[in-house]
N, C-alpha and C positions, 0 to 999 in steps of 0.2 A: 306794409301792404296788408289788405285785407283779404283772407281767405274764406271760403265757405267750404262745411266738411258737409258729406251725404252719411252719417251714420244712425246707426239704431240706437246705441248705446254710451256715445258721448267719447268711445274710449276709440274704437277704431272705425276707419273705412271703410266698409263693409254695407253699402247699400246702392241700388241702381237709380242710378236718376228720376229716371219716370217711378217710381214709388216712394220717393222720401218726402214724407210728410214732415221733415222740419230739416234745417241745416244748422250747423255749428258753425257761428262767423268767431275766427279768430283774427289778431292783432298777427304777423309775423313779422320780427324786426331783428336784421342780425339775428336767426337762428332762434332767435326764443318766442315762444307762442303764449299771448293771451288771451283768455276764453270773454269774446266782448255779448254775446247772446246766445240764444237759440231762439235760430227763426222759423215758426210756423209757415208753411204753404201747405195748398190743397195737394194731394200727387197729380202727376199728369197720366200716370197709368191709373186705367177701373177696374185694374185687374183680370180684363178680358183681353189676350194675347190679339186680338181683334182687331182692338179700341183706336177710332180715329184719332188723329193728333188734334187737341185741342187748346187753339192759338190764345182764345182767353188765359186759360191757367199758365200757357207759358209766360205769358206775358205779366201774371201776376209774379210769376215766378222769379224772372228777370227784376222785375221791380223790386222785391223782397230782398234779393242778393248785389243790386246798383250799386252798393260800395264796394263789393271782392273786387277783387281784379282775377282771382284764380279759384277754381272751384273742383274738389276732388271727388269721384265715386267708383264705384266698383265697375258699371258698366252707363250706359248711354245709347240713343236709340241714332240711328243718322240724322232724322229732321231735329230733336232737342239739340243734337252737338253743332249744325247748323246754325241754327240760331244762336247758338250760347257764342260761336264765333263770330257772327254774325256780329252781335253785341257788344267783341270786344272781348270776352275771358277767356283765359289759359284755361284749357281744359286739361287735368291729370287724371288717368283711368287706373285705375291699379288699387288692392289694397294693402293693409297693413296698419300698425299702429298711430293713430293721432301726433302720439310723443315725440315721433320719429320724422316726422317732417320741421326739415329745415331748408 
């Protein structure tokens, strides 16, 4: 299966949804993880705690990540995890290290 990670740093979990400008798609097969890209999107947050949801960028979003099946971050806003269900993906909320999922 393929997962998508929300991180800053390649190494752990450690980013919120609406602000990850790129995802970690990994291979997960029987326990072992491998690293197939790192995919670029726009964030969906502007950084203004404010900021309307904007269904373009989700949707590019969705697009970018169409082969995970399961998609991990530290946090998620209601209407993104909506959608991300919406769509079809396991969402996991939590963090920790990259390594450590199986």
């Amino acid at each position: 299966m393929q997962i998508a990670i929300a991180s800053t740093d390649g190494e752990t979990i450690n980013e919120h949804f609406g602000k990850a400008d790129r995802f970690f798609i990994y291979d997960l097969t029987e326990g072992h993880l491998a690293l197939l890209m790192v995919c670029t999107v726009v964030p969906l947050s502007t950084g203004d705690p404010n900021h309307a949801f904007n269904p373009e960028r989700m949707a590019a979003t969705l697009a970018a990540l169409k082969d995970c099946q399961r998609v991990y971050c530290t946090r998620i806003g209601d209407r993104p995890r909506a959608e991300l269900e919406k769509a079809g993906f396991e969402l996991v909320v939590g963090t920790g290290p990259i390594a450590g999922i199986s």
